[in-house]
Residue frames relative to the residue before (quaternion, step in Angstrom):
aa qw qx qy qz dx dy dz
X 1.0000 0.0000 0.0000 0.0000 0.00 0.00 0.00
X 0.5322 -0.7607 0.3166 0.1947 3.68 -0.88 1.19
X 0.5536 0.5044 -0.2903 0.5956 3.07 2.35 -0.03
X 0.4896 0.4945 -0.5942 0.4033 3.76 -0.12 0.20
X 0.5473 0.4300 -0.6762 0.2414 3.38 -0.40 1.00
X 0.3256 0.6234 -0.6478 0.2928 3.46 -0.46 1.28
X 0.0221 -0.8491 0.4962 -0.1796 3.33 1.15 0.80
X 0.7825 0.2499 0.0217 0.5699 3.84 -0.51 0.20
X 0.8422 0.4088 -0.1637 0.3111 3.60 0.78 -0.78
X 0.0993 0.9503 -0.2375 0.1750 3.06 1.95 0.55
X 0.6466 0.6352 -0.1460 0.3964 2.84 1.60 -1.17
X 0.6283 0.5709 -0.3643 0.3828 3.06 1.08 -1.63
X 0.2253 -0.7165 0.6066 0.2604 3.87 -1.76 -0.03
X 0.4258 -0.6994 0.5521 0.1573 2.95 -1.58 -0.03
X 0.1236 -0.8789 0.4410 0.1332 2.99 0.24 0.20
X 0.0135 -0.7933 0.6087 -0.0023 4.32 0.24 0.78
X 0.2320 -0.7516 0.6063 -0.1168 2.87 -1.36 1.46
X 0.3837 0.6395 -0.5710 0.3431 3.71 0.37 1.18
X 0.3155 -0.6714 0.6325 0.2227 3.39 -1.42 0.34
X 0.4777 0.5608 -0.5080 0.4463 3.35 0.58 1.03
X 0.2144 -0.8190 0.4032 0.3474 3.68 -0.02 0.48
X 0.7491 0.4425 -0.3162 0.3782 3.04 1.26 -1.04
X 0.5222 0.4171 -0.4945 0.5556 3.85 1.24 0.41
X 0.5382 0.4922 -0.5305 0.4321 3.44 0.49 0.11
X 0.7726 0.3733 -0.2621 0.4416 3.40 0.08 -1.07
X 0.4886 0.6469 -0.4444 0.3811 3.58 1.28 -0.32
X 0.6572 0.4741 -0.1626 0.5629 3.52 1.05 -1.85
X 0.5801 0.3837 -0.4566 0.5548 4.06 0.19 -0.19
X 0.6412 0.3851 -0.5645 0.3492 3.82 -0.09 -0.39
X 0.5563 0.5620 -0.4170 0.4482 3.66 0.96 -1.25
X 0.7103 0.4729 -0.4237 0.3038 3.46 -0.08 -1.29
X 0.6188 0.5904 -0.3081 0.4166 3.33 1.47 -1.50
X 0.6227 0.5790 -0.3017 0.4312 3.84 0.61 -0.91
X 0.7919 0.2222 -0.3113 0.4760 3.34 0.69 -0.87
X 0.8211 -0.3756 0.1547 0.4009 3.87 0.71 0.39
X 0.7235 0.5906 -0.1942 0.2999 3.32 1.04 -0.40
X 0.4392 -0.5934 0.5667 0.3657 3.53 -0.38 0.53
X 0.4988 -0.6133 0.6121 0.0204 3.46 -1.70 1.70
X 0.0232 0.6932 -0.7107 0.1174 3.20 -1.51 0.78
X 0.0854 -0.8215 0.5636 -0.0162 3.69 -0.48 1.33
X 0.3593 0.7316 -0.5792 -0.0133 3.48 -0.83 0.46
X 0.3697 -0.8493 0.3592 0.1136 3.32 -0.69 1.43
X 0.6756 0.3330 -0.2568 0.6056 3.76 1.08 0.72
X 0.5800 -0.6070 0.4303 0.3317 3.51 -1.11 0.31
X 0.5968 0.4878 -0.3607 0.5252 3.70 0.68 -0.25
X 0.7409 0.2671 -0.3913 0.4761 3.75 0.55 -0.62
X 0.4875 0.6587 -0.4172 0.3930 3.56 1.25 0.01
X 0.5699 0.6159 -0.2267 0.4944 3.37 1.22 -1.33
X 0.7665 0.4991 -0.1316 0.3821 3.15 0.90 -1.78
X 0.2737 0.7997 -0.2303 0.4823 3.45 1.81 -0.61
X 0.8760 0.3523 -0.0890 0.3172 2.84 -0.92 -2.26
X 0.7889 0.4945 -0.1763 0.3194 3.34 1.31 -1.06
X 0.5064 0.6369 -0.2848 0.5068 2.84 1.46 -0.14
X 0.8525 0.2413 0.1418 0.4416 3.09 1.14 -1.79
X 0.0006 -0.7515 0.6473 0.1276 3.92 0.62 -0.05
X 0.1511 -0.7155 0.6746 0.1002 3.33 -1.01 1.87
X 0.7946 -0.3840 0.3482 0.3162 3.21 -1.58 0.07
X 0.7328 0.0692 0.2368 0.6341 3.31 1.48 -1.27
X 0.0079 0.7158 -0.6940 -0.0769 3.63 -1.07 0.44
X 0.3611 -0.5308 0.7667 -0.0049 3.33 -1.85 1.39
X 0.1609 0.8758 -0.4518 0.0541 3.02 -0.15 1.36
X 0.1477 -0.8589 0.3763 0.3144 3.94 -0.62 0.32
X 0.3844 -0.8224 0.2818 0.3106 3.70 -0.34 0.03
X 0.5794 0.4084 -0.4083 0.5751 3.30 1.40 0.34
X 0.2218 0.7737 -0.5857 0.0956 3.32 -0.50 1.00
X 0.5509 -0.7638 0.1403 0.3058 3.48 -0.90 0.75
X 0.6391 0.4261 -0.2717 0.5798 3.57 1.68 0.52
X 0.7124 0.1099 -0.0258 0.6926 3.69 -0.08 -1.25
X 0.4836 -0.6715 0.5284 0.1897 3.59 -1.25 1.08
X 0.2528 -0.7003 0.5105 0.4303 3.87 -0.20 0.41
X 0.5640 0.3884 -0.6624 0.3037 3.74 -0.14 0.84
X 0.4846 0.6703 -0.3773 0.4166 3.59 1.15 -0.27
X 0.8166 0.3656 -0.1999 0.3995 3.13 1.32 -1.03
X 0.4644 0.6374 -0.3502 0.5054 3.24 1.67 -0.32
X 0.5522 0.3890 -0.4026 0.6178 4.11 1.08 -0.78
X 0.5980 0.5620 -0.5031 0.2710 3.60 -0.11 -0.66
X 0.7114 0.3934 -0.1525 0.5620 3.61 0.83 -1.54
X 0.6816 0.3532 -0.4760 0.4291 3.68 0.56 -0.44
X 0.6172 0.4346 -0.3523 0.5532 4.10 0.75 -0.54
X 0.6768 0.3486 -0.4588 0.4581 4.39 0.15 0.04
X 0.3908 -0.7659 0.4420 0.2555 3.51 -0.82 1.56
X 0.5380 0.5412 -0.4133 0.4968 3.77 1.30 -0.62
X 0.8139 0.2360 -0.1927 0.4947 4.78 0.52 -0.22
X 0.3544 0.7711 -0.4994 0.1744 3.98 1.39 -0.01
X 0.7968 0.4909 -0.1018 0.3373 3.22 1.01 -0.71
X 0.3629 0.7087 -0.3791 0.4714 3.25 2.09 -0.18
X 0.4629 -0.6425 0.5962 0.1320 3.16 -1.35 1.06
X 0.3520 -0.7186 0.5995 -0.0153 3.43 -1.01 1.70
X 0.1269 0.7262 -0.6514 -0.1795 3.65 -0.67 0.04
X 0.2877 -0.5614 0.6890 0.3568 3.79 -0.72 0.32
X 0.1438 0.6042 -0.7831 -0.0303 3.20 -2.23 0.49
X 0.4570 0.7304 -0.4806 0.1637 3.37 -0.57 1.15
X 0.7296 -0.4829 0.1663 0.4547 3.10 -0.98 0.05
X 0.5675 0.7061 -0.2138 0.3656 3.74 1.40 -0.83
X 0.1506 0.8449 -0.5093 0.0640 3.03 0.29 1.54
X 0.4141 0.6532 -0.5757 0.2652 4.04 0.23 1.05
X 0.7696 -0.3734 0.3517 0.3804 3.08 -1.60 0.22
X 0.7200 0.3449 -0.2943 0.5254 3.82 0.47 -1.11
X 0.6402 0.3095 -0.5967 0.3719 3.76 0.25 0.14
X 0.5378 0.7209 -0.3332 0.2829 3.78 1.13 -0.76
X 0.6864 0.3340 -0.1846 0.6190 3.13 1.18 -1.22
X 0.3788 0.5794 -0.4360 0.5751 3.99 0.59 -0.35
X 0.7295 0.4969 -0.1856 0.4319 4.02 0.44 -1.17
X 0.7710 0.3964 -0.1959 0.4582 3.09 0.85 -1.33
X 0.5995 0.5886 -0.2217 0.4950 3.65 1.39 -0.61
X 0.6965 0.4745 -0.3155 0.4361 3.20 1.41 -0.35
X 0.3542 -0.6411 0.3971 0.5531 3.38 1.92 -0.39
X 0.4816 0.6709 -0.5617 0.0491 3.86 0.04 0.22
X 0.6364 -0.6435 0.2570 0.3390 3.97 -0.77 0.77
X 0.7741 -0.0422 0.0121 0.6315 3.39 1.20 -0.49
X 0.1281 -0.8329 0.5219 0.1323 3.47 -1.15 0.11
X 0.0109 -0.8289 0.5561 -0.0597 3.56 0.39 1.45
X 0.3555 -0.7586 0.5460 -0.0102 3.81 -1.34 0.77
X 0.4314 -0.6603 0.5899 0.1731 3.75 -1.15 1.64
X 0.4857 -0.4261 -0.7623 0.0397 0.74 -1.69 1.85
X 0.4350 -0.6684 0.5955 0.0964 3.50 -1.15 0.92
X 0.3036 -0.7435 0.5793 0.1395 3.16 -1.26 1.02
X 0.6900 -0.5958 0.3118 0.2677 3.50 -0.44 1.74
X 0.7965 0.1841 -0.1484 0.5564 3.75 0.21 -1.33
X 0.4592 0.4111 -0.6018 0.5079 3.79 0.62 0.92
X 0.5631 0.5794 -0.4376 0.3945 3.93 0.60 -0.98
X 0.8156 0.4126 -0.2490 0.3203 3.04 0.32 -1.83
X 0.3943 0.7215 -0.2595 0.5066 3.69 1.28 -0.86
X 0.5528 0.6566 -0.1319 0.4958 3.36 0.51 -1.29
X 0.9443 0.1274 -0.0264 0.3023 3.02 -0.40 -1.46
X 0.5381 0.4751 -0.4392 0.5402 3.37 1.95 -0.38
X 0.5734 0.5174 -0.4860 0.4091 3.90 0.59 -0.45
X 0.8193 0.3091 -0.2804 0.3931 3.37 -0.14 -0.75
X 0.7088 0.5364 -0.2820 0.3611 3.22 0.84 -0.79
X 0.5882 0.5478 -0.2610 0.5347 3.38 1.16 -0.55
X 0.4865 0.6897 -0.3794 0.3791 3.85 1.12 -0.78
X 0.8257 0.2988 -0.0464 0.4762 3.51 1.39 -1.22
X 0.3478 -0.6333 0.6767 0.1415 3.39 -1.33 1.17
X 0.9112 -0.2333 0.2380 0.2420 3.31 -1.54 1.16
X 0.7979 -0.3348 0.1066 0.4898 2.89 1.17 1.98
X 0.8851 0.0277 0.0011 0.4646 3.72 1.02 -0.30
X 0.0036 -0.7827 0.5341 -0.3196 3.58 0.51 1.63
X 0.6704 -0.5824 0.3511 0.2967 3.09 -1.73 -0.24
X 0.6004 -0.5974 0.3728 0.3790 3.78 -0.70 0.89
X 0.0437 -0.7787 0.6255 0.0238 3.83 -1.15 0.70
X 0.3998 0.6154 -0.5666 0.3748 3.66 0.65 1.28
C-alpha cells in the first residue's frame, strides 16, 4: 500500500474526534495503516479534555458534535499557545462553501467530507501529519 510510510513515526497520535464510534473506529484504522498510534474521543469536551492532557500530532476532526461544536474546538487549539500549530483536518458531513471557508479562517490543514474516500483520508494524514516533529513542526496551510 502506497501509504505505509510512517516508518519511524509510530509514535506520533492522532487524535479523531467524531461521535460516531463506528466512524470513529473506522478513521483510527486509517490513522493505524498509515503508522500512527490512534486516539478516539467521541464529544468535544473529551476532545478538549484529550488535547490537554496530550498534544497529538494531528486532530481528525468533526464538526457536528453533540456538546462543544468542533469549530469551538478547532478555535480552542488554534488560540492555546502550547496546540496553535497542530494540524486540524475537518471530516464531516458539511460540504458548502461557508463551512469551507468558516474552515479555512479557522486555520485547519485540509478539509475532506462523509462519506470520505479512504486514499484521500490516508493522504491527508501522512501529509500533514508527517509535517510535524513531536507535537511541534512546521505549519502546512
Amino acid at each position: 500500500m502506497p501509504h505505509g510510510n510512517g516508518e519511524g513515526k509510530a509514535k506520533r497520535e492522532i487524535l479523531v474526534v467524531e461521535d460516531d464510534p463506528d466512524i470513529n473506529g473506522l478513521v483510527g484504522a486509517y490513522v493505524e495503516i498509515a503508522g500512527f498510534r490512534y486516539r478516539a474521543a467521541l464529544n468535544g469536551a473529551d476532545a478538549l479534555s484529550e488535547i490537554s492532557r496530550h498534544v497529538p500530532s494531528l486532530i481528525v476532526l468533526d464538526l457536528m458534535l453533540p456538546d462543544v461544536s468542533g469549530w469551538d474546538v478547532c478555535r480552542h487549539v488554534r488560540d492555546d499557545c502550547d496546540t496553535h500549530d497542530v494540524p486540524v483536518i475537518i471530516l464531516s458531513a458539511l460540504d458548502n462553501e461557508e463551512s469551507r471557508c468558516q474552515g479555512a479562517r479557522c486555520g485547519v490543514s485540509d478539509y475532506l467530507t462523509k462519506p470520505f474516500d479512504p486514499d484521500r483520508l490516508l493522504d491527508a494524514l501522512t501529509k500533514h501529519a508527517n509535517g510535524r516533529s513531536g507535537g511541534h513542526g512546521s505549519e502546512d496551510r
